[in-house]
N, C-alpha and C positions, 0 to 999 in steps of 0.2 A: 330340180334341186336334189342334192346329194341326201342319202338317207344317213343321216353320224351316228344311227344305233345299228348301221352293217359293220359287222365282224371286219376284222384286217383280214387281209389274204392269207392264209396258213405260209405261202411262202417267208411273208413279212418277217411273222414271227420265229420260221426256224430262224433267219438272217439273223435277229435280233439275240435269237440264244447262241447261236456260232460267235458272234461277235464279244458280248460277255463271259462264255468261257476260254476266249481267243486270252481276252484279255485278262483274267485269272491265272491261264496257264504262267501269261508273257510274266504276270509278275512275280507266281512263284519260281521262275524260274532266275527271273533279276536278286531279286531275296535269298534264292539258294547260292547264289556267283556271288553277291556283293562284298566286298570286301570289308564292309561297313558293318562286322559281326562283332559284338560285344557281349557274349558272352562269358562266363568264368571260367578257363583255361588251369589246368592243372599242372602241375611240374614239380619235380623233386630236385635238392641240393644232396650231395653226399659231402660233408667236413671229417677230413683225414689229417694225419701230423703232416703231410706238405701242405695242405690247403684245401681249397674246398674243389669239388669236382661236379659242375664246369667251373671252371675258374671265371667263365665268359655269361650270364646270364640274357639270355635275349629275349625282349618282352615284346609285342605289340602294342604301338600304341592308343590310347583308350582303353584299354582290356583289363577285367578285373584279374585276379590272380590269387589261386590259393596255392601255397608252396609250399610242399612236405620235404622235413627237415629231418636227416640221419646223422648220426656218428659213428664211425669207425674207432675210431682207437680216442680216450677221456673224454672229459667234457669239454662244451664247449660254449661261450655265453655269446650270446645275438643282444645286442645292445637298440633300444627304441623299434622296435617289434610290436605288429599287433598279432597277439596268439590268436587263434581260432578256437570261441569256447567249445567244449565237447567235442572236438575234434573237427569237424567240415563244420560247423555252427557260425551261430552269429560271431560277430566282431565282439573282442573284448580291448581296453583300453592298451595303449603303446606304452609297451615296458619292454626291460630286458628277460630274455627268457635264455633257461638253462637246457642247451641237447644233450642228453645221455645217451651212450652205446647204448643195445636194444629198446631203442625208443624210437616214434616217430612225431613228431612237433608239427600242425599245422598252421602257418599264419597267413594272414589275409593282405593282401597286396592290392587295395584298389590302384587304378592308376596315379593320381598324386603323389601314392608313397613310393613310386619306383621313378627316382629322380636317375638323370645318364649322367652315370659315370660315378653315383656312390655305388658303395661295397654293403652286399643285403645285412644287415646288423655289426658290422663293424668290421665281420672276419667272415664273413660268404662270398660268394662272387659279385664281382663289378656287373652294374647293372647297365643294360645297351640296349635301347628302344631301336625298334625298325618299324617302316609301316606295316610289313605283313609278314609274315615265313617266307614265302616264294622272294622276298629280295634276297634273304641269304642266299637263296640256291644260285640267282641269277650274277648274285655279285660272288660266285664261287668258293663262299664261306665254307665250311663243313659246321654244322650242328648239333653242338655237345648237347647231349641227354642222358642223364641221370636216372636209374631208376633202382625202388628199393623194395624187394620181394620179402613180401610179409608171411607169414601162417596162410593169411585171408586169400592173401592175391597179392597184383604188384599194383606201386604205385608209386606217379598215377596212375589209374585204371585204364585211364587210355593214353596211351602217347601219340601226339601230335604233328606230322610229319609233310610236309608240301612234295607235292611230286618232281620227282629229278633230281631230289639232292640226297646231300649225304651227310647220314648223321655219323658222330661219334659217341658210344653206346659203351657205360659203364653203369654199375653199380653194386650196391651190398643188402645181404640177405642178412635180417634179423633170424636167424636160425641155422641150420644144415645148410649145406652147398645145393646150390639149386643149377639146372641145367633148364636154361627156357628155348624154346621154339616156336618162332613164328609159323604160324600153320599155313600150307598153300607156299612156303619160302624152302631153302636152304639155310637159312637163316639161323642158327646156333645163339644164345647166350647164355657165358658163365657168369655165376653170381653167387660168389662165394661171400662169406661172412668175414673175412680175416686179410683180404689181398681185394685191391680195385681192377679188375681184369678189365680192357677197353678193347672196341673193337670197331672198326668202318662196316658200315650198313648201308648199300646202297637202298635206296625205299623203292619197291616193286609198285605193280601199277594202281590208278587210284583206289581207292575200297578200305574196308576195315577189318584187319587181320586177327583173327584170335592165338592170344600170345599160352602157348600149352606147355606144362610144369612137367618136363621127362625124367625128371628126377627129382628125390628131396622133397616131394610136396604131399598134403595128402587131398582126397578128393573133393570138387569144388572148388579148388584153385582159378581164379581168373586172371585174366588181364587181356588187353588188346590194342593195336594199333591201328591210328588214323591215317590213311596217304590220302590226302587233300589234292584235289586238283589244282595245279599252278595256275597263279592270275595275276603273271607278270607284263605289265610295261615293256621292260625291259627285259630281257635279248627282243631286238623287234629287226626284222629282214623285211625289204621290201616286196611284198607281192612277186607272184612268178608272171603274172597276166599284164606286166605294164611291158615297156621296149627294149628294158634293164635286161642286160645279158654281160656275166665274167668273159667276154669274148673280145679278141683285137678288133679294136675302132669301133664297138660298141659302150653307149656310158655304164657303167661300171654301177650294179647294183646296192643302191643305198641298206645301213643297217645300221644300229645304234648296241652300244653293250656296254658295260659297265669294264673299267678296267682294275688293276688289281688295289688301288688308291678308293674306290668306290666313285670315282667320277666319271658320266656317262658319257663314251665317245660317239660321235656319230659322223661317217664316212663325208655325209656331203659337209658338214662344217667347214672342210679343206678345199672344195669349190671354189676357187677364183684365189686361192689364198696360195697354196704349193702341191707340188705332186706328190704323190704318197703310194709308199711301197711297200703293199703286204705281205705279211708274209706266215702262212699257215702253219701249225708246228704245234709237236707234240714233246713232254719230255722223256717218252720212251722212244724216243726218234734219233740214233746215232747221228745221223745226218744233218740234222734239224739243230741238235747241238754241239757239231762242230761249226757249222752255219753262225752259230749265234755271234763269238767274239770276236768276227771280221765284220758283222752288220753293227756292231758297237764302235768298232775302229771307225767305220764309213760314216754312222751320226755324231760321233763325236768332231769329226773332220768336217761334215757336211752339213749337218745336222739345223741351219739355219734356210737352205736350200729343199730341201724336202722332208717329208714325216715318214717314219719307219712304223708300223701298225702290227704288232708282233699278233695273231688271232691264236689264242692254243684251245686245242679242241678236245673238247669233254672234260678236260680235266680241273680240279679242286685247288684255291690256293697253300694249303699244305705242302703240297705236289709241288708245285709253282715256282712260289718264293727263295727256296734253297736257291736254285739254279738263277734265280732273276741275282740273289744277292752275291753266288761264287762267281758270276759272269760281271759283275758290275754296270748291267743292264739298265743305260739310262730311259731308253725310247719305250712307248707305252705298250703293254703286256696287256690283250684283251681277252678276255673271260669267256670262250663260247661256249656256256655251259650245256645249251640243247644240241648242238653240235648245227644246228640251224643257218648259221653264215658258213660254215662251209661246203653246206650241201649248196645250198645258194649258189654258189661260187663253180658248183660241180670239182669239187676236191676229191681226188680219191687216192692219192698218194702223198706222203709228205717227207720232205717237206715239200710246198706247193708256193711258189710266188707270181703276186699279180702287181703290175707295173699302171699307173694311173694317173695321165698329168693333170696339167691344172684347172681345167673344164671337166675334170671328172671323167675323162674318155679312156678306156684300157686300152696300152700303145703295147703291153710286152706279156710275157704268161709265159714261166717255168717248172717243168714238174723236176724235183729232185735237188742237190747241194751245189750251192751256187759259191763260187771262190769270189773274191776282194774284187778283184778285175772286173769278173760278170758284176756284179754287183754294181761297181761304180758306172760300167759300159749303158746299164739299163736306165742309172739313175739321170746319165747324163741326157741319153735319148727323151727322156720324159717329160727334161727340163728345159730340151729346146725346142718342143710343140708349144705354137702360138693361135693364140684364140682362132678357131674356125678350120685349122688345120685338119685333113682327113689322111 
């Protein structure tokens, strides 16, 4: 008969401890990733005589929100507002509140009161829920951020920034002209009191930057920036480890990305349906944009017959759009923001086209500027491969 007052095996128990902090670790690390962070989130408005800056206000949604409120040039009234007593304090009741130049107003934003598509007190920016930062970057947004450099420091104190993308970066100092510096960047900011100086910021790698006052401030100046690690869905490429090769009479590697409409394209959809013909492309790319108003002549002519899949690489819709709307570019404009579907694809000049019929098999592959002719010569090849064809 067993003795049940012998000790476990010493092995037992380390297994035992391995095992519970295995799984401590696993969860703070799930809790640190989750998207499902509801936190209070800071961010500033600047109201100037054109309007308020960002004009675009993007919140998360579920997230509470405390939002500090500046003026530039008179007053300005925020209509059904809840102030923030004492400044970052509790909730006080929803009224209208008055912004004064050198002043800063904080109100409290739980999610309910940030309905899409109202204006924050009547005359602030339009409000636009997303589920997280990281979908602007992936849907090629750029990310107006406001900020307003006190005595104290700037604010908000930290700015919020998803990896890969790009903000647009203004704001006003209640005092002297200030010069800030992201420290570890190249990174400059003017922040004068009198003029809204804006500028593109690409956000450096993840971590949290301290933002250094090189001018105008006195000591103990703070601020700092957040680069959050991206925890995008979407851009998604398929694995490099399955059969998927950019390569003639191999199937044609799957990918999904958001296009410049905000709806998610994804390569195999057109599977069994038509052949599709990408085509990689940048708009500092001569090439690439004389390319564009002969592949618009071909879908509008053709365009019932095959899909035209424009991929533009790295680049912002700011960038973008000009050129989609002086081309009159009807076929779909895809977002590769991490530049991830064309490495995929092994791209390394552009423009770059890959030819794909209707089983999804790549039948053609061009590096450089294709004329009307080529163009129609590939489309047609594509579209007379019949199931099972090699």
């Amino acid at each position: 008969m067993a003795d049940v007052n012998q000790p476990a095996p010493r092995w037992l128990a380390i297994l035992v401890i391995l095992v519970i902090a295995g799984g401590l670790a696993a969860w703070e690390i799930y809790m640190a990733r989750s998207p499902q962070d509801t936190g209070v989130r800071e961010v500033a408005v600047v109201l100037t005589e054109d309007g308020p800056f960002p004009d675009v206000l993007y919140v998360e949604e579920g997230v509470h929100y405390r939002i500090a409120v500046a003026s530039m040039a008179g007053e300005h009234t925020l209509t059904g507002v809840t102030p923030a007593q004492g400044g970052r304090g509790a909730e006080a009741a929803a009224r209208d509140v008055t912004v004064r130049p050198g002043q800063v107003v904080w109100l409290e934003a739980p999610p309910a009161s940030l309905r899409d598509g109202s204006r924050l007190g009547g005359v602030g920016p339009v409000i636009e829920r997303v589920d997280r930062l990281s979908t602007l970057t992936a849907l090629g947004i750029v990310y107006p951020v406001a900020i307003i450099a006190t005595d104290e420091g700037m604010v908000p104190s930290q700015v919020r920034l998803a990896e890969g993308s790009r903000a647009w970066v203004a704001g006003v100092s209640l005092g002297d002209r200030r010069i800030l510096n992201i420290a570890g960047t190249n990174i400059k900011l003017f922040v004068w009191p009198d003029q809204l100086l804006e500028r593109s910021v690409d956000t450096p790698a993840p971590g949290t930057y301290k933002v250094v006052c090189e001018e105008g401030c006195d000591d103990g100046w703070n601020g700092a920036v957040r680069i959050e690690v991206a925890d995008m869905p979407i851009p998604w490429v398929e694995s490099r480890d399955t059969d998927a090769a950019a390569q003639v009479n191999r199937r044609a590697p799957d990918f999904a990305v958001y296009d410049l409409e905000g709806r998610v394209v994804q390569l195999s959809d057109f599977r069994g349906e038509k052949p599709v013909f990408i085509n990689f492309w940048a708009t500092w790319c001569p090439p690439c944009m004389r390319e564009m108003p002969e592949m618009q002549r071909l879908y509008a002519a053709r365009g019932d017959e095959f899909e035209i899949l424009a991929v533009n690489f790295l680049e912002h819709r700011p960038q973008v759009i000009p050129w989609v709307e002086e081309y009159g570019l009807e076929f779909p404009i895809l977002m590769d923001v991490t530049g991830e579907v064309s490495s995929r694809y092994g791209v390394w000049s552009y423009p770059t086209s890959v030819f794909i019929d209707k089983d999804g098999i790549v039948r053609g592959r061009f590096v450089g500027e294709l004329s009307y002719q080529m163009m129609e010569d590939f489309v047609d090849a594509i579209s007379e491969y019949k199931a099972g064809d090699t």
